[in-house]
C-alpha positions in Angstrom: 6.0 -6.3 16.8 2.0 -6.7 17.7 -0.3 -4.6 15.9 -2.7 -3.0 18.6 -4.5 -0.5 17.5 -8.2 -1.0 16.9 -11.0 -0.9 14.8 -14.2 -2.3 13.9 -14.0 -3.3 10.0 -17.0 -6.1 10.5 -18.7 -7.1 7.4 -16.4 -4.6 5.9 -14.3 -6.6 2.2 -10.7 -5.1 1.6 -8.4 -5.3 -1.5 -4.6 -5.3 -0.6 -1.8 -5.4 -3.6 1.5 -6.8 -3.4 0.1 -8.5 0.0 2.1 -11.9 0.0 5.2 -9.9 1.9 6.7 -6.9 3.9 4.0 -4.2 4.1 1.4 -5.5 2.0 1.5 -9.0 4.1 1.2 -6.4 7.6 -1.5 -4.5 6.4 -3.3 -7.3 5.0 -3.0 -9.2 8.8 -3.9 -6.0 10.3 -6.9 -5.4 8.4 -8.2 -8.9 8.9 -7.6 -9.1 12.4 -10.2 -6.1 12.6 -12.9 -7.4 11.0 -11.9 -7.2 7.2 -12.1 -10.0 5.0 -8.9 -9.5 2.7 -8.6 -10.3 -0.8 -4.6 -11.0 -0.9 -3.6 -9.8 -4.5 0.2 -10.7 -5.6 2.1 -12.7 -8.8 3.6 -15.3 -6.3 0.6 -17.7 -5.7 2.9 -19.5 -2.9 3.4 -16.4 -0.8 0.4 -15.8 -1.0 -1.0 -18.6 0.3 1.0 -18.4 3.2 -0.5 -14.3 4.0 -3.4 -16.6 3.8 -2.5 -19.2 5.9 -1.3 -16.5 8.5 -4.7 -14.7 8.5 -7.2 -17.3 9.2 -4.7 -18.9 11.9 -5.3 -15.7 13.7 -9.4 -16.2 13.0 -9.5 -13.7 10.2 -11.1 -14.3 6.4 -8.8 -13.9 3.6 -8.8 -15.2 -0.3 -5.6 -15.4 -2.5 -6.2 -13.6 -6.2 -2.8 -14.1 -7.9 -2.5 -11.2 -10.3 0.4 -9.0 -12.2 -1.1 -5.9 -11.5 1.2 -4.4 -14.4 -1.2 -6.2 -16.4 -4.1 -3.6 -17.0 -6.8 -5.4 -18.2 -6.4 -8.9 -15.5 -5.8 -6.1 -12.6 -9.5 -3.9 -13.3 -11.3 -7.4 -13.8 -9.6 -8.7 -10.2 -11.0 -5.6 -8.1 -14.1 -5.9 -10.1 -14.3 -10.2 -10.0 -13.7 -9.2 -5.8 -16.2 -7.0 -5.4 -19.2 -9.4 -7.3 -17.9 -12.2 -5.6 -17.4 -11.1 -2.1 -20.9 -8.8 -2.5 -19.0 -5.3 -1.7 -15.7 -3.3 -1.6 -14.8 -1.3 1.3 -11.0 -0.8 1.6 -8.4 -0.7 -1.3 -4.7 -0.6 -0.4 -2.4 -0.2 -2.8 0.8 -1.3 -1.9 2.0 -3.3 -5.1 5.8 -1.9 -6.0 9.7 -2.3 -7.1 12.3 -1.2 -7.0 15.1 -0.8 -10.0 17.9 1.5 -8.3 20.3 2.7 -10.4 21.6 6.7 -10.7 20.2 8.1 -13.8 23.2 8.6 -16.4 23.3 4.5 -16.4 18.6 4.2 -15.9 17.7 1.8 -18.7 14.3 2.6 -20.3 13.0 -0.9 -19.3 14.0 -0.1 -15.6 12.2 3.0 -15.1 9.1 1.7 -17.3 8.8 -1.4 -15.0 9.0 0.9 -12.1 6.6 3.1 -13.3 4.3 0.6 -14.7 4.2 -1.5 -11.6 4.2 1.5 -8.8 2.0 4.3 -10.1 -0.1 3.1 -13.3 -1.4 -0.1 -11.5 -2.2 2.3 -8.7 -4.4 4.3 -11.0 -6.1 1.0 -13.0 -6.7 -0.3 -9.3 -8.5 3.2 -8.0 -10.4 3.3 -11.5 -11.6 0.5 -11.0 -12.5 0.8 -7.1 -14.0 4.0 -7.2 -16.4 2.9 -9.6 -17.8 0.4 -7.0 -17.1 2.8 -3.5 -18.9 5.2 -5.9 -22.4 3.3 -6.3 -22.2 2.9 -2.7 -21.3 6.3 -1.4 -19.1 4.8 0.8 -15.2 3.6 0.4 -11.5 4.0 1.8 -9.0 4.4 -0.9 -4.8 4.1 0.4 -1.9 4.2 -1.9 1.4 3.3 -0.4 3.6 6.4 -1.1 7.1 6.6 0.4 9.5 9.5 1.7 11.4 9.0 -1.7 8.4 10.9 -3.3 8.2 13.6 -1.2 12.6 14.4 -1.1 14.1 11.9 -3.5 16.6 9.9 -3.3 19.6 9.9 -5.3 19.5 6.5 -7.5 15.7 6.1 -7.3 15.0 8.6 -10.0 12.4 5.9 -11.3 11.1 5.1 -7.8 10.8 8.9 -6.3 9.1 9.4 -9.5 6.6 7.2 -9.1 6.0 7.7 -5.7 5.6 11.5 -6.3 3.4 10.8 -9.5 1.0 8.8 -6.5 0.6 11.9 -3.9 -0.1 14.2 -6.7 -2.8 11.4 -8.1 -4.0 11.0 -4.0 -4.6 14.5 -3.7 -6.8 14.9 -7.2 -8.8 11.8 -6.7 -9.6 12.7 -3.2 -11.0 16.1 -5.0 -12.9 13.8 -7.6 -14.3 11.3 -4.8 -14.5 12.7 -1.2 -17.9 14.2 -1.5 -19.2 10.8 -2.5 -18.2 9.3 1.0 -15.0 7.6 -0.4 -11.8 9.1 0.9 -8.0 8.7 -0.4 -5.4 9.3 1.4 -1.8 7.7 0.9 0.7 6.6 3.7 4.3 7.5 3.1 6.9 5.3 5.1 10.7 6.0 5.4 12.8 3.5 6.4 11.2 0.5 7.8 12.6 -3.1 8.8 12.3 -5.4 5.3 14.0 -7.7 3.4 15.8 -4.8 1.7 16.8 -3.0 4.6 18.0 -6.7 6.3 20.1 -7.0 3.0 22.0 -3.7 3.4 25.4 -4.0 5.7 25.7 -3.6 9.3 28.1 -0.5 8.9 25.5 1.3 6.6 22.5 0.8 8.4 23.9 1.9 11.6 24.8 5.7 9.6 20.9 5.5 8.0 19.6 5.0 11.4 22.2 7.8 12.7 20.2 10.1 10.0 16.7 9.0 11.6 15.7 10.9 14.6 14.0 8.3 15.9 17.2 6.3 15.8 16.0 3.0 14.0 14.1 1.5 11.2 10.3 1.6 11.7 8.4 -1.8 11.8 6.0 -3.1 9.4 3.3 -3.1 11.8 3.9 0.6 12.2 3.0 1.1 8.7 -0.3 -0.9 9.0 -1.5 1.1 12.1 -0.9 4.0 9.8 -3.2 2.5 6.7 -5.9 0.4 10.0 -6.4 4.0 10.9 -7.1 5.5 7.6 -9.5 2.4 6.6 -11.3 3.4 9.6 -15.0 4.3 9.6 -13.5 7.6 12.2 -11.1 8.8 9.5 -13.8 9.5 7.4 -13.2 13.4 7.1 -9.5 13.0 6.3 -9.0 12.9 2.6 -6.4 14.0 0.1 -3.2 14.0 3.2 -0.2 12.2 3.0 0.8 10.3 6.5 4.5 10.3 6.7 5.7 7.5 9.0 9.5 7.9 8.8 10.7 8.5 12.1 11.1 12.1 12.1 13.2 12.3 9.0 11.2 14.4 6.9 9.9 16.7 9.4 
C-alpha cells in the first residue's frame, strides 16, 4: 500500500525508534518522503541500513543511529547527538517495543521488566530528552506509539497492555506540561495491523480476528504512518494530549 497523504515537513529533522521494520520502517519512509530528514534509531545496524537504503532510493535524507534504547544513558545522548548534529529536532516518534506474551500466573519478572523497560521507560528517556530541545525552540511534535491493548487489554499481554496504558496516561500529562510551549504529544494507537506477527499467526485464526474487526481485515502499515504524517504536521498543531485509535472499528 502507497502512502498518500501529504505534508510539507521541509527543513523539518525527525527521530523515529525501533525504525529498521514494521511501523517504525513506514513511518520513517513516510516522514521522509515529506520533507523530513529521518534519523533511523534501532539495535540491528543491518535493518537499518536497509530503512536507509529504502529512503534515499525514494529521494528522501535519512541517517542510521544504532541504539538499545533500553539503555538510558546511550538513548538521551542519541536524541541529543541528533539534534547537534542535524542543527534541530522537529518530530519524535516513538515506536521502539516488544512483545513477551505469556498469561500472567506463568509472567516471569524478566519478561514484563523487558517489556516495560523497552516500551514505556525508553518512551519517557526519549521525550525527556526531546522536549528539552522542542522546548528551546517553542516548536516540536511529540508521538508515542500506543496500541488498542492499552486502552482494553488483552488477555496474555499483561506486560504489554501495561505498558501501552502506562504511555496514554504519560501522552496526556506531558501534553499538559508542553503544549503551551508549541510542542504537542499526542500518541497513535493501532489494532491489528498486517506485520511479521500477524503473518506468523495461522490462517484459521486470523480469519476469526478479522471476523472480530469491523472493518473485516488487518490494517496496513502505511495506515498507521498516515495516522503519525498527520500528527507531525505543522496543521495538527492544536491537537495535543488525544489518542488516535486506528483499529478498524474495533474499539469504537
Amino acid at each position: 500500500m502507497e502512502l498518500s497523504l501529504k505534508a510539507d515537513l521541509s527543513g523539518q529533522v525527525a527521530i523515529v525508534t525501533g525504525a529498521s521494520q514494521g511501523l517504525g520502517k513506514a513511518v520513517a519512509i513516510g516522514l521522509a518522503i515529506n520533507g523530513a530528514t529521518v534519523a533511523c534509531l534501532a539495535r540491528n545496524e543491518e535493518k537499518l541500513a536497509a530503512t536507509v537504503s529504502e529512503i534515499e532510493a525514494a529521494g528522501g535524507k535519512a541517517k542510521a543511529v544504532a541504539c538499545d534504547v533500553t539503555d538510558r544513558q546511550a538513548a538521551d545522548a542519541a536524541i541529543k547527538s541528533v539534534a547537534e548534529d542535524l542543527g534541530r529536532l522537529d518530530i519524535l516518534v516513538n515506536n521502539a517495543g516488544i512483545t513477551r506474551d505469556k498469561l500472567m500466573r506463568g509472567m516471569s519478572d524478566e519478561e514484563w521488566d523487558s517489556v516495560i523497560a523497552t516500551n514505556l521507560t525508553s518512551c519517557f528517556v526519549c521525550c525527556r530528552a526531546a522536549a528539552g530541545i522542542m522546548r528551546k525552540k517553542k516548536y516540536g511534535r511529540i508521538i508515542n506509539m500506543a496500541s488498542i491493548s492499552g486502552l482494553i487489554g488483552n488477555p496474555g499481554q499483561a506486560n504489554y497492555s501495561a505498558s501501552k496504558a502506562g504511555m496514554i496516561g504519560m501522552t496526556r500529562t506531558m501534553s499538559k506540561e508542553l503544549v503551551s510551549r508549541g510542542v504537542t504529544v499526542n500518541a497513535v494507537a493501532p489494532g491489528f495491523i498486517a506485520s511479521d506477527m500477524t503473518d506468523a499467526i495461522p490462517a484459521g485464526i486470523l480469519d476469526e480476528v478479522k471476523k472480530a474487526i469491523p472493518a473485516k481485515r488487518v490494517g496496513e502499515p502505511e495506515e498507521v504512518a498516515a495516522a503519525v504524517l498527520f500528527l507531525a504536521s505543522k496543521e495538527a498543531g492544536y491537537i495535543s494530549g488525544q489518542v488516535l485509535v486506528v483499529d478498524g472499528g474495533m474499539t469504537g
